[in-house]
Every structure is written in C-alpha cells, then in structure tokens.
C-alpha positions in Angstrom: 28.8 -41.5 4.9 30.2 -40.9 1.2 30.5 -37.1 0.8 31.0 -35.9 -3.0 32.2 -32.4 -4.5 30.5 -30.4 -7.0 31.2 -27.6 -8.8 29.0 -25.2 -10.5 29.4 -24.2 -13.9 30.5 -20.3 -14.2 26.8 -18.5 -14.7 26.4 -17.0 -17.7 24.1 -14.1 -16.7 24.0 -11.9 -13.3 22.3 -13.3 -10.0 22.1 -13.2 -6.4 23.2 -15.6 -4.3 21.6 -15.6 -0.4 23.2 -17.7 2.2 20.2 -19.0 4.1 22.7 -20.6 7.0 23.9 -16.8 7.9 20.0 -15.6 7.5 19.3 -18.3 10.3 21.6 -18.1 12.4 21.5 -14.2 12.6 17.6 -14.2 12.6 17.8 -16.8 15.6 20.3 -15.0 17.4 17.3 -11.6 17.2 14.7 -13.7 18.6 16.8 -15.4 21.8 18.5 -12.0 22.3 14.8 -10.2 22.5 13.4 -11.9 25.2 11.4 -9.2 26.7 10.8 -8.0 22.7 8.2 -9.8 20.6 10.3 -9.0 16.9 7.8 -8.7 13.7 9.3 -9.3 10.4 8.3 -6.6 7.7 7.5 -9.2 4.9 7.8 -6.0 2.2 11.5 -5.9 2.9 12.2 -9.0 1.6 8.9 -11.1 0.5 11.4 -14.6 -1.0 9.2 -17.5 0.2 12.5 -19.1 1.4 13.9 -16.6 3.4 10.2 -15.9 4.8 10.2 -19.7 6.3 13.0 -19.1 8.6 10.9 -16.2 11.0 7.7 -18.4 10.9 9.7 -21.5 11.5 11.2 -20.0 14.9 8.4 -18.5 16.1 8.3 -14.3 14.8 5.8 -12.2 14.1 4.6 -11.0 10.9 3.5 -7.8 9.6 2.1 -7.4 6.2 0.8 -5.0 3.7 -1.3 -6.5 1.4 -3.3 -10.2 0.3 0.1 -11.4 -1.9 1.7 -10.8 1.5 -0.6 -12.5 3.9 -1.5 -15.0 1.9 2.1 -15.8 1.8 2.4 -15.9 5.7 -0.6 -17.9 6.2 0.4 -20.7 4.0 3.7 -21.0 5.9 1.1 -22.0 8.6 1.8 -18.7 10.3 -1.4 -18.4 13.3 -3.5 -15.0 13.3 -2.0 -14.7 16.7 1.3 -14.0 14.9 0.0 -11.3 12.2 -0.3 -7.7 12.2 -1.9 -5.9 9.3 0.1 -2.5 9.1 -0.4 -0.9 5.9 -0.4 2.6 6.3 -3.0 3.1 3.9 -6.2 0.8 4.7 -8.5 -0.2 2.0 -11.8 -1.8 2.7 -11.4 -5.4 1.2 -8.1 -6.2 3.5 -10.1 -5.4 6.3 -12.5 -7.4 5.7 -10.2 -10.1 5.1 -8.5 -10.1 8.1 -12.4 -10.3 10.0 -12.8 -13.4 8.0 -9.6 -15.2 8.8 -9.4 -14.1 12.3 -6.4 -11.6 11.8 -7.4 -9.1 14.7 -4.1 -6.7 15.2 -3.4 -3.6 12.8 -2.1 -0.4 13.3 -4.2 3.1 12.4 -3.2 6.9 12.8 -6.2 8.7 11.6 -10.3 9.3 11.7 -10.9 7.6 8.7 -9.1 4.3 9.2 -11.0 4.0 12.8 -14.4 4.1 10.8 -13.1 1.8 8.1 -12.2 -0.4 11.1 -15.3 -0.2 13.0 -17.7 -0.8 10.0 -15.6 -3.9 8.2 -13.8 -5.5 11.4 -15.4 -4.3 15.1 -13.5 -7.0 16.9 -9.9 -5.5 15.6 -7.2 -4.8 18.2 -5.8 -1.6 17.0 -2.3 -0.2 17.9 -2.1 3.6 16.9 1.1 4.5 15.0 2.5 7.9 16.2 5.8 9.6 14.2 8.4 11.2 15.5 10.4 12.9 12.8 14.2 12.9 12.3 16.6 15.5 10.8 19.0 12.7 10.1 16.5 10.0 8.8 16.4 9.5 5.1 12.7 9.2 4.4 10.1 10.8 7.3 6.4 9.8 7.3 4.2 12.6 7.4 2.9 13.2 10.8 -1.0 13.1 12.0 -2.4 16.7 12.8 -4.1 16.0 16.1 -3.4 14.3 18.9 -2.8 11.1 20.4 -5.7 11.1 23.0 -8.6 12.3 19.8 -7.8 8.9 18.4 -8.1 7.1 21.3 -11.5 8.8 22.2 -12.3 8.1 19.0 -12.1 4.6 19.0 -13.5 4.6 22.6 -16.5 5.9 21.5 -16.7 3.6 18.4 -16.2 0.6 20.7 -13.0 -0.3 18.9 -10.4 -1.5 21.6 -6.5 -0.1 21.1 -4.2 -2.0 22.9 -0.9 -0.4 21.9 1.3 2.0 20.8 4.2 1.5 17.7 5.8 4.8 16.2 8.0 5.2 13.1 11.2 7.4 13.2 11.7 7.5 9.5 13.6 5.4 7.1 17.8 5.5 7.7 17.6 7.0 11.2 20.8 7.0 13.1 20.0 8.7 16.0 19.6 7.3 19.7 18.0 10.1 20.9 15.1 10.1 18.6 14.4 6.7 19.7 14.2 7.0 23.7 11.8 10.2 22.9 9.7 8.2 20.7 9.8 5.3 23.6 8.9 8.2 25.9 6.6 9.7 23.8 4.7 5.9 23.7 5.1 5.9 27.5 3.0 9.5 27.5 0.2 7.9 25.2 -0.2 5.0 27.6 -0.7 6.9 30.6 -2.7 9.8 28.4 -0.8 12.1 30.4 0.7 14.0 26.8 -0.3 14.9 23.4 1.5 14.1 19.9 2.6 17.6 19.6 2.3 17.6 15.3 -0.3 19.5 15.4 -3.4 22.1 16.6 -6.7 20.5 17.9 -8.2 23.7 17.5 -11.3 22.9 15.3 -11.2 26.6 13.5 -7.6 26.3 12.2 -7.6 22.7 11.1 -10.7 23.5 8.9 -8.5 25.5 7.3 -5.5 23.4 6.6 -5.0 21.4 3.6 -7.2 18.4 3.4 -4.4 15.3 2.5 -5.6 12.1 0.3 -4.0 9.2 0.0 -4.3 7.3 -3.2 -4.2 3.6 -4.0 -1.4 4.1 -6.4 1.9 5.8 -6.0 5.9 6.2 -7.1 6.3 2.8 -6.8 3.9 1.6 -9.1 2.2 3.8 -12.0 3.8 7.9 -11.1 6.9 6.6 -11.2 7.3 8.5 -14.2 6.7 11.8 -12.5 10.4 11.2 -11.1 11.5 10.0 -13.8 10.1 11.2 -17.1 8.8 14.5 -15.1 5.1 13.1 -16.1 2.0 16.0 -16.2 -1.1 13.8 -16.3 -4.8 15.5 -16.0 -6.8 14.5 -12.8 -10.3 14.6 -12.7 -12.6 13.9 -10.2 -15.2 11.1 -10.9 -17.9 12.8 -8.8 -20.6 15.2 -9.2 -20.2 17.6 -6.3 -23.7 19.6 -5.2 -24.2 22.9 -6.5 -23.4 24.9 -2.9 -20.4 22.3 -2.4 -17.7 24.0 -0.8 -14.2 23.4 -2.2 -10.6 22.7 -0.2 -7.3 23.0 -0.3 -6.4 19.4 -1.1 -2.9 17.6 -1.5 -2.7 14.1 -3.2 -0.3 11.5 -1.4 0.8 8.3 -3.4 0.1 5.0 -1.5 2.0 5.0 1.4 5.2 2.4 1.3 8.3 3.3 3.0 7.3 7.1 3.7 4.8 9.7 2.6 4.9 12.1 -1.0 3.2 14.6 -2.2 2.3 14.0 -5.8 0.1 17.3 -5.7 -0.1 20.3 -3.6 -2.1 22.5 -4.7 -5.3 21.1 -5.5 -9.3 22.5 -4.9 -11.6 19.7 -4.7 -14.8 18.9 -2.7 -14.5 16.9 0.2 -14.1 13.2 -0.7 -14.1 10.2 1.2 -12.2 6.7 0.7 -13.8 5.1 -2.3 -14.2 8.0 -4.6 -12.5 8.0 -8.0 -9.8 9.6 -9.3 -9.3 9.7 -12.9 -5.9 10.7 -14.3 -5.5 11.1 -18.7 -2.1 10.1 -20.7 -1.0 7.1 -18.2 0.4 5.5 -21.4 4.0 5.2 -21.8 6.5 4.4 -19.4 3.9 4.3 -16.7 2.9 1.2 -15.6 5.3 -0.6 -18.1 8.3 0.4 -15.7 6.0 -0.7 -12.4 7.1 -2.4 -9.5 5.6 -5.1 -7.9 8.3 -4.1 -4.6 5.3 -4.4 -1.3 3.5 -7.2 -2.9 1.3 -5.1 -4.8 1.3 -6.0 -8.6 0.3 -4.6 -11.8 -3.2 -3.2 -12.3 -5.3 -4.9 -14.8 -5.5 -3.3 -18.0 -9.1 -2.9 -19.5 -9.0 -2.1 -23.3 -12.3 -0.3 -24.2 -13.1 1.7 -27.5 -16.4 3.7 -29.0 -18.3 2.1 -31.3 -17.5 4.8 -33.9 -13.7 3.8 -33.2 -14.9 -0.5 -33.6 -16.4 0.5 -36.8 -13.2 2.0 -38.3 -11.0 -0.4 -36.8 -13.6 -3.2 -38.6 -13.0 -0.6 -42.2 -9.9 -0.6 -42.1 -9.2 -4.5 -41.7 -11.5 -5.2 -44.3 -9.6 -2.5 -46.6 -6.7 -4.6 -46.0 -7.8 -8.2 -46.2 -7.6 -10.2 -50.1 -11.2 -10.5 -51.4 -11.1 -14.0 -50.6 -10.8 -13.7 -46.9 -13.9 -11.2 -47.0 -16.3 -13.5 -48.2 -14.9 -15.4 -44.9 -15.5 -12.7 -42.8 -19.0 -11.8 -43.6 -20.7 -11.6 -40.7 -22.0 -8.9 -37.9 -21.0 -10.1 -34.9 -16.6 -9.6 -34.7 -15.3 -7.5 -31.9 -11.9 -6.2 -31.1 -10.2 -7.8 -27.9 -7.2 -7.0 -26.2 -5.4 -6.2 -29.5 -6.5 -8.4 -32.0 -9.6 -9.3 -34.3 -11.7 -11.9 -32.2 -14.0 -14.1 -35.3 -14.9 -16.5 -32.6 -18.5 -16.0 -32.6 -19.1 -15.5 -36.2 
C-alpha cells in the first residue's frame, strides 16, 4: 500500500477541530463499561450530524428536544425503541409526532403535560422526572410542588402507563451525595413508599401559591436581551377573561433548556392554559437578531404586517420620490408592500 503525506495550509480564520477517533473510542468505552446502564445521549449537547453517528452506530439511546432533533436521529436510522422525547416543556405538535412515528417514551413532571399526553398520544410510556436540588450545582431546575405519588395517580386514572423514574440534580453538580439520595429518592417512588418532599399537597395553600408558566420562548432565543441589554418589553394577554374571572399570582418561565428562569415574578393574570397567547411590544432590536439556534430550535418566522393607512403612505411617499417617467409605469391599483420592498408583480 502507497501511503502519502499532506499538509494543510495554515487557516486563515478561527475553527474547531474534533478528533472523531478520541469521540469513538471514549464513547465505546461508556457503553461496554455500562452494562447494567442503558446510556442516552442528550443530542442538545452537541447536535454535529457526525459526531451524532457514532452513539447510533453502536447502539445508544437518544433523547431529544425538538423535530430538528429527532428528525436528525431518525435519519441516522435510529429505531423508536431507542428514543426518548424529554423536553421539559411539551408542546402539542411533538406529541403528536412521536404518536405518528411510533416514538412511545418521554418524561413529564406536571398535571398539564399528563393531559397533553393522554389527549395527543394515550399509548405513551411516561417516565416522571423528579429534582433534587444542589447547593453546589451551577444551574437547579425548579422543583414540582406536589408529590410523586399525585402524578402517578394521575396518570393512573388517565390510563397513561409510567414505567420509570429519571431525576435531574442540576447543571455542574459535583456532589456524590446528592446523587445516591436522588437514586434513593427514585427507589422511594418505585415502591410509593415516599413523597417528593418540594412541596404541600394541601389543596388550600397551593391555591394560593404562585401559578408558574412556561413560555415557548426564553434566554436562549428572543429575551436574551433582558440579560444583556436589561430589555423592558410590555406583555399582554391575548384573551378576553369573563367579567367575575378571578386573577393570580402568576410568574413567567422562559422555555425550559438546561434549567428553569423567571423572566417575571410578579404578574396578575387569569388562569391560562397551554395554547393561550402571549403578546410582548418592542421585540425589535437586538432580540431575535442575537438568537440562538443552541437545542435545535431556530429562529421564529418573521411576519411583516402594516395598516392600510400605513400601505397608503408608504405607496405616497414612493411615488413622491420616483421621476415622472417611472409613474406613468406604475399606474395601477393593485402594488403591495412585501417583506421590505415594492412588489409590482401583479400590476
């Protein structure tokens, strides 16, 4: 065999280099050293088609947050078998997908996430998600306000068959102990011998505690200026609540990624339910220009609207500007404005 050397030319702008023998070799060595341990590889982490090959080539587990993710997986030939959908916050359509392509496991920790479950996917095989905090963890998802055996009554009574436990001890936790008490704490919810003790299942006092929402949208994506450029935006409520609604306490979370923040604290609204809108004024600047698509999620779609008082001066003030010669081309009544520029198309 005739062997030849290359060199590369220097590169003449920054870049990353991954050495994909040292991701398989150490990504091997996980799997033959979990034998009792079925590993799942968080595709958010790192979602690189190439270094995504290696765990579906040698047999791991997936879990995914959202369709750029999972469609990913599945054309690496990845079975439903293999797939866990585990998005903290559960929206309707991924659901559904998952029923349609046979993708049965995903993980829930609330009321509302069963009944999304049971409505969109009734054959699902749920795994509840309990958290254990952690002084020394970096980032600590917030934890659920009532215990482990209401969900699983829950889900009994909505036919909707759990068949495990998974828990989260925060992002950057260093501590041991944390994770033989979560183990235990796992053990305890298998045996329904314990509670979660995060919370009060007394009905009076949780119907007085802050009602928490989780939006669609979050740091990572459009409020990342509210860190950054210390962003006040309006919000307003697109529903018409009834005339003897009662109004909450309410806190709104951004979408849940690697932990849990409070955009807003202190908020009164009437009781909503997944679906409803939320519409926040002056997203313009730095917004969703400085975006990230980090999760798989990318940039929302940008729909540019106007009033028809605002087409007709827009349509003034190009003909004010336009030589008399290209008037007498642009006589007609039937121009509109699109995405930025004059559309003469169907004149």
């Amino acid at each position: 065999m005739n062997s030849k050397c290359w060199r590369r030319s220097k590169p003449r702008e920054e870049y990353h280099e991954f050495r994909s023998g040292r991701h398989s070799k150490e990504t091997s060595e996980v799997v033959k050293s979990s034998s009792s341990v079925y590993p799942f590889y968080a595709v958010k982490c790192s979602d690189s088609r190439t270094i995504v090959k290696t765990p579906a080539v040698i047999g791991m587990g997936f879990d995914y947050a959202n369709k750029t993710e999972i469609q990913l997986v599945q054309s690496l030939g990845v079975p439903p078998g293999r797939i866990i959908y585990a998005n903290l916050c559960k929206q309707v359509f991924p659901i559904k997908y998952d029923a349609t392509n046979g993708i049965q496991m995903m993980t829930f920790d609330s009321e509302v996430k069963l009944m999304k479950v049971a409505s969109s996917h009734p054959k699902a095989k749920l795994v509840l998600r309990i958290a254990k905090q952690s002084v020394v963890s970096v980032l600590n998802l917030v934890p659920y306000l009532k215990p482990a055996s209401f969900f699983l009554e829950q889900a009994k009574e909505l036919n909707i068959d759990v068949i495990g436990v998974s828990f989260h001890m925060g992002s950057g936790c260093t501590d041991s102990e944390i994770l033989m008490q979560a183990i235990s704490d796992a053990h305890c919810v298998f045996d329904m011998e314990a509670e979660e003790q995060t919370g009060s299942d007394d009905e009076d006092e949780l119907s007085e505690k802050t009602f928490m929402y989780y939006m669609s949208d979050g740091v990572y994506r459009s409020f990342n200026c509210i860190f950054y450029d210390h962003g006040h935006m309006k919000r307003l409520l697109q529903k018409s609540p009834k005339p003897d609604e009662r109004y909450s306490s309410s806190s709104l979370w951004d979408q849940p990624v690697t932990a849990s923040i409070a955009l807003w604290s202190a908020a009164a609204y009437p009781r909503c339910m997944w679906g409803d809108w939320m519409l926040f004024e002056n997203m313009g600047a730095y917004t969703i220009a400085a975006a990230s698509i980090f999760n798989g999620f990318q940039r929302q779609t940008i729909y540019y609207v106007m009033s028809g008082s605002a087409w007709q001066l827009m349509w003034q003030v190009q003909n004010d500007f336009q030589p008399e010669a290209e008037k007498q081309k642009r006589q007609c009544s039937a121009c509109v404005w699109w995405l930025g520029e004059w559309d003469f198309s169907s004149c």
